[in-house]
N, C-alpha and C positions, 0 to 999 in steps of 0.2 A: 504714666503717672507723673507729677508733679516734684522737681525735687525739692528738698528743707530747705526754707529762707536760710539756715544758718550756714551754707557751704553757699564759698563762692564759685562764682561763674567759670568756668573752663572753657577756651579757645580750644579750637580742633580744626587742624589742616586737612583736607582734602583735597588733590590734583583731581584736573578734570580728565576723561580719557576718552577720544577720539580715533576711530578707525577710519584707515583710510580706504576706502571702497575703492578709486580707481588713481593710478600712478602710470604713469607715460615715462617709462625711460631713455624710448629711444632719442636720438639726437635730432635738430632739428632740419628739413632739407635743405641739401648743399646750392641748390638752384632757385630760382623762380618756377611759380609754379604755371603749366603751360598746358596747351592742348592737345592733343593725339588722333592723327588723322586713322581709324582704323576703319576696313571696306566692313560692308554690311553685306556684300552679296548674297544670302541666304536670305533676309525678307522676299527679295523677287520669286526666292522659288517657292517660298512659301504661298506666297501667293501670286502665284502662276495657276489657271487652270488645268493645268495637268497633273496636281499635283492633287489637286482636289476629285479629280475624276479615277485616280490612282487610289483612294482612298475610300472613294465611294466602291471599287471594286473590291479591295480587301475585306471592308470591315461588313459581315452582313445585317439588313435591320431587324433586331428583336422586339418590332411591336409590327400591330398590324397595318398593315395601308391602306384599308377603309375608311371611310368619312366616319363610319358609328364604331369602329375600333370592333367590330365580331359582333353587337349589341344591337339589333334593330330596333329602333322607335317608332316605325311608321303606324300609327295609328288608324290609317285610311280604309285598310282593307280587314279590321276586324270588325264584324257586326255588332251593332248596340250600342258600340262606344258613346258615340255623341245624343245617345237617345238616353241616355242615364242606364243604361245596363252595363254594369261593368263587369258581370261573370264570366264572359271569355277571358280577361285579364286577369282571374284573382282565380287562387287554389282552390283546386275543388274540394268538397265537400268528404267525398270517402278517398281518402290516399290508394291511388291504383297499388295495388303489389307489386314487388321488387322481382326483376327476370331473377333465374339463378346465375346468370352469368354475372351478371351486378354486385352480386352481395358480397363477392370478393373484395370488390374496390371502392367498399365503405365499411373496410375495418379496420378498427379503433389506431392508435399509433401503437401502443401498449403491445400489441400483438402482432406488431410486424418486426422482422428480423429473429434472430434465433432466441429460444425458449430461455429465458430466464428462471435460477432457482430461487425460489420463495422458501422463505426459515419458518414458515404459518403467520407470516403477518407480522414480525416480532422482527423490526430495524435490526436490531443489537448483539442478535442470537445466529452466529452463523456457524456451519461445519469444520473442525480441527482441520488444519492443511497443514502437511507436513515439507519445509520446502527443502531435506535432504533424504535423497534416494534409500540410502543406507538406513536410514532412522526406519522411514518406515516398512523396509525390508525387515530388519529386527524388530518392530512390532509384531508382523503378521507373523516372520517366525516364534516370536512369542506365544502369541495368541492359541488356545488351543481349537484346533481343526475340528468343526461339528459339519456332517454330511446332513443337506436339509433333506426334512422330512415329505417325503410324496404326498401332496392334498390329499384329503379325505371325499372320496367321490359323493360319500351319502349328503357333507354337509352342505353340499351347492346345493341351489335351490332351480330347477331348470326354469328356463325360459318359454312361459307358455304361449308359442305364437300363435296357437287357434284362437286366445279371447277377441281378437280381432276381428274374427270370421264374422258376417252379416247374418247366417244362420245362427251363431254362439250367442252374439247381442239382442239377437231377438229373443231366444229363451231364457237369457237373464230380464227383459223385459216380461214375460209371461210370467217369470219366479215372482214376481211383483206382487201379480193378480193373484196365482194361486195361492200365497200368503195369505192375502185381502178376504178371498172367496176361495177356500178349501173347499167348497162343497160345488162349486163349477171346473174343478182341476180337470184337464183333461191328462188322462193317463197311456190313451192307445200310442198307436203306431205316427209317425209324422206323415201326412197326406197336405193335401193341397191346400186344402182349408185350415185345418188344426194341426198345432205343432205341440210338442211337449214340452212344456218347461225344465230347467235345469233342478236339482233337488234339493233345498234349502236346507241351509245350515242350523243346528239346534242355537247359533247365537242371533241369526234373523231370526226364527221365530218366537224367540223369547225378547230381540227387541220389537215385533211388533203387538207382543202382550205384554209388555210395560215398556212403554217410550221413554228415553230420557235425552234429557239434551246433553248433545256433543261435550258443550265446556261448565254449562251450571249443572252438575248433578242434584242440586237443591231444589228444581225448576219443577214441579211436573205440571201435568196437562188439566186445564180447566175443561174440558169439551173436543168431541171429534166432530166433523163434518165432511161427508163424502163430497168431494169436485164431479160437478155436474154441468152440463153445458143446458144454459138457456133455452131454447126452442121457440119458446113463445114470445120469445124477446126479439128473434134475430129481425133483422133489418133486411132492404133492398138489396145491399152491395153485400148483408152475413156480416158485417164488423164497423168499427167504431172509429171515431178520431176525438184524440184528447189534445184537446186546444186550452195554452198556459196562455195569462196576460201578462206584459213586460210590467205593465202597472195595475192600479187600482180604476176598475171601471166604472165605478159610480164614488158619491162622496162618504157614501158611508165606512168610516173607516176604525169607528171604537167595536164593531162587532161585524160578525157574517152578512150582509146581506141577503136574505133569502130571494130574491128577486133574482139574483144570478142563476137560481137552480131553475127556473125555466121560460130562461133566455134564448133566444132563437139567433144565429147567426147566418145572415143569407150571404152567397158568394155574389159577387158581382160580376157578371159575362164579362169576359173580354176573348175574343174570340184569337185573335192573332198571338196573345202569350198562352195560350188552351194548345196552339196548335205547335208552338215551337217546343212548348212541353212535352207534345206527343213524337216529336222529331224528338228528341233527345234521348226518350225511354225507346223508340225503334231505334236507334243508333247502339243505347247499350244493350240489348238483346243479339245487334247481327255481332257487337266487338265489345266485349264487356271489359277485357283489359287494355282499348285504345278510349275508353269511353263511358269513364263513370256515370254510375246510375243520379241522376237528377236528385233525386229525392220525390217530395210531394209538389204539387201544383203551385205555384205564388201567388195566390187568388187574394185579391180587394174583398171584404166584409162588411157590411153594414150587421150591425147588433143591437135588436131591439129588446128591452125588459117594461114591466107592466109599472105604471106610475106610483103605487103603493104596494105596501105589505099585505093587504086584504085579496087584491086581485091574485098576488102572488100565491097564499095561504089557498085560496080558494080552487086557484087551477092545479094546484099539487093535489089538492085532495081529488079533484075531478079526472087525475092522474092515476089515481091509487086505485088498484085493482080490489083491494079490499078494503076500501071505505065502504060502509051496507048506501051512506046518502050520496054516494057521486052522480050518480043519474039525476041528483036536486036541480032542476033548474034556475033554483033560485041562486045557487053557484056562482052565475055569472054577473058578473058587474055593468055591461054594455049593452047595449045594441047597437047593429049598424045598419044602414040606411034602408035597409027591407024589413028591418026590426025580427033579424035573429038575436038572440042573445048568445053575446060573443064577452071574450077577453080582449081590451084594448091593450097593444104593445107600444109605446112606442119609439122613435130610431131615439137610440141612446149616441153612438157616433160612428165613425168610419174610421176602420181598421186594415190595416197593410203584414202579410205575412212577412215577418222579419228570418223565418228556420223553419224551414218541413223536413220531416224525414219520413221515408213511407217505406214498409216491409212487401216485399215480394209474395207471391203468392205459395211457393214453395217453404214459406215461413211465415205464415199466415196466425202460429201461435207462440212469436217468441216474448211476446210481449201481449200482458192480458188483463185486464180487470175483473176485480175478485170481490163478490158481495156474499157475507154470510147473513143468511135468512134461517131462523128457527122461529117457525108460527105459533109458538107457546109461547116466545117474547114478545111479540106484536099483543096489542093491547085490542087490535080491532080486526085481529083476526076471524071473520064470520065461519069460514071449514071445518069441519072437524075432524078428529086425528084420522076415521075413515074410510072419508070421501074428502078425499084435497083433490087440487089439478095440479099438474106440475106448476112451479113457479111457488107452488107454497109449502113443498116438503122441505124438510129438514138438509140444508145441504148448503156447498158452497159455489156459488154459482161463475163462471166464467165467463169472462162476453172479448173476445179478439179484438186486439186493437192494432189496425193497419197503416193509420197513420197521426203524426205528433206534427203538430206545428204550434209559432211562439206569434202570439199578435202583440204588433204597437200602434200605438196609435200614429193616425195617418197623418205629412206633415205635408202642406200648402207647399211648401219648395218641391218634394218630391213628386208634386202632380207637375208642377210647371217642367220642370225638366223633361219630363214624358210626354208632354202637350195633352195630359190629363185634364188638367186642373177647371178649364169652362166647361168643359162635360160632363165633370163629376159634382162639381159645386153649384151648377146653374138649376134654380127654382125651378124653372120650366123645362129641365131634363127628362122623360117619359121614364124613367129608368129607375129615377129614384120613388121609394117608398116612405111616407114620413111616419105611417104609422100600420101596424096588423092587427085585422079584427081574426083572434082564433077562436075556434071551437072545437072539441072532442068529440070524433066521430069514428065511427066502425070503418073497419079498411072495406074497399071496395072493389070490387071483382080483378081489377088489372094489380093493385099490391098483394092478393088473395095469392094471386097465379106465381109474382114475381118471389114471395117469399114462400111459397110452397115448391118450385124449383130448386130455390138453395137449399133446404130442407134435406130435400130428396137427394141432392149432390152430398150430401156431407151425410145422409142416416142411410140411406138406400129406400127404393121404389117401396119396395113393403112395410116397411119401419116410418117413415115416415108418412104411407098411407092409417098407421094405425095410429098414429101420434097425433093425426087431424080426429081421425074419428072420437077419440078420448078426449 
């Protein structure tokens, strides 16, 4: 602030003050200053070879003397490399399991050295320490003396190691059925054939005459439908493969395409990856823990869909088992060169397995697709409630699905690398198909045979003799 015009001006002395950082006392030298012959003989020994070789023996070397340092890079003697397969170099697919001798020497740091006490998680909260002897010698003689009380035998609860037993879990699986079907219980003695089930508790039977869900009690059941296995459905190989696309395979993109639902994807032969494929699954069969399982096949796809929605519309109904007009021939939208009337497909593009995974046969239902059918909602149901065929009762039908794979689309670099690319891309390739005339026809004596085999493998000789006749 400013001082008042009316006071005069005041002078003020201030010294300046300076520290002195460095002061030389001492006196100046009494001589000239001059040179000093002193011997050096210690560089010679230093560098003497002997001294060097003395040193190379003492100290040992702590890295390795390899040219690749323990790391080999030679790439020459792995197969595929230079043909664009690079799966012998990259982690497989299922992580082999760990020996038991291993799992010792991948645990955590936390848990190595001795047991540390934890307060429940709580930094700040730790146990009274008393750090004079006396103190808490006069506590305890304090304290007064209580003799603990012997456990109560009845309140254990034993440990029942029979539910383990392969006979115990099978007649908790039978408790299942005779729930389900109380009027097929078998009740006798256990024989070869028939076992008994275990005896059901009054709270299963009362959950399976009013169901409620686990966490919404508010929830209950709009409809039940019995799980029933297809038959008339099954296939050549008895199972299914559900094939995802990375992208969108046509351009229709503000709605479903219907054209997709009956899309034909054909593999493309290649005989030499068919057969390394088959080396791989005989390798993990003889050593399944030196040699994980492959997965599915890597198989090239050509995928063709019908030009329009009509053709499309038209072969799904020509599909339907119960449309009363599928037999119409006027259905078909084409002819081809003998003048059947056919549906025109034609190749939409060429596809590359990016992921297969395929279930073994010993697990052949871990993974399934579930269509509920009730022929009271079907609008064009022709059967009546009784004279149906199977496939049109009430039920929820399953169909096994043995393997998944993920398709992308096929890229021009990745043929060239493979010495694909002129034989899969050339017009005049015998192999390729630009377009499919189909038609819907009755199987024919040799698929007749092949899926009445599976049948019989999965129902028995007799059951599936009466399944045909029906």
């Amino acid at each position: 602030m400013a001082a008042p015009a009316s006071r005069p001006d005041r002078a003020y002395h201030q010294d300046y003050i300076c520290r002195i950082r460095y002061e030389n006392n001492l006196p100046p030298p009494p001589g000239s200053v001059k040179l000093l012959d002193i011997p050096i003989d210690g560089l010679e020994y230093y560098a003497s070879p002997g001294f060097a070789s003395r040193l190379h023996r003492s100290q040992p070397i702590n890295i390795e003397a390899d040219a690749e340092l323990g790391m080999p890079i030679d790439l020459v003697g792995i197969p595929g490399v230079f043909d664009g397969d690079e799966s012998a170099i990259q982690a497989p697919l299922i992580t082999p399991p760990i020996h038991p001798k291993d799992k010792s020497l991948l645990r955590p740091l936390s848990e190595l050295g001795k047991p540390k006490y934890q307060g429940g998680g709580i930094s700040f909260l730790r146990r009274t320490e008393y750090i004079s002897s006396d103190t808490a010698r006069a506590r305890s003689e304090a304290a007064p003396k209580s003799t603990p009380k012997p456990a109560n035998p009845k309140l254990r609860k034993p440990v029942d190691t029979s539910k383990d037993d392969p006979i115990n879990v099978l007649r908790a699986v039978v408790k299942g059925f005779d729930i389900a079907h109380p009027e097929d219980a078998y009740l006798g003695h256990d024989t070869n054939d028939n076992i008994k089930g275990l005896e059901p508790t009054a709270a299963e039977l009362e959950a399976w005459r009013n169901p409620r869900h686990p966490q919404k009690s508010n929830l209950k059941p709009l409809d039940f439908y019995p799980m029933l296995p297809d038959h008339s459905a099954d296939t050549d190989t008895g199972s299914y493969i559900l094939a995802k696309f990375s992208a969108n395979p046509t351009q229709v993109a503000d709605k479903r395409d219907i054209r997709m639902d009956v899309g034909i994807l054909r593999p493309i032969d290649d005989d030499a990856m068919l057969a390394e494929h088959n080396a791989k699954v005989a390798a993990n069969k003889a050593d399944p823990v030196r040699n994980p399982h492959p997965g599915g096949a890597l198989f090239n796809y050509h995928f063709y869909i019908p030009a329009d929605e009509t053709s499309a519309r038209n072969l799904k109904r020509k599909l339907d088992v119960h449309d009363p007009d599928r037999d119409d021939p006027n259905l078909y939208t084409t002819k081809n060169r003998d003048g059947k009337e056919t549906f025109r497909l034609g190749l939409q593009r060429m596809y590359e397995t990016g992921r297969a995974t395929a279930q073994d046969s010993d697990h052949a239902y871990r993974e399934i697709a579930l269509v509920l059918h009730d022929p009271e909602l079907e609008v064009k149901a022709s059967a009546s409630a009784g004279d149906v065929e199977e496939g049109s009762k009430k039920a929820a039908y399953y169909y096994p699905i043995m393997q998944k794979i993920q398709l992308k689309p096929h890229r021009s670099k990745n043929l060239a690398q493979l010495g694909m690319a002129s034989r899969l891309h050339n017009d005049d390739d015998p192999t390729k198909i630009d377009a499919y005339d189909a038609f819907v026809d009755d199987l024919d004596e040799f698929e007749k045979a092949n899926r009445s085999a599976r049948r019989a493998e999965l129902l028995g000789e007799e059951e599936a003799t009466q399944h045909e006749d029906t």
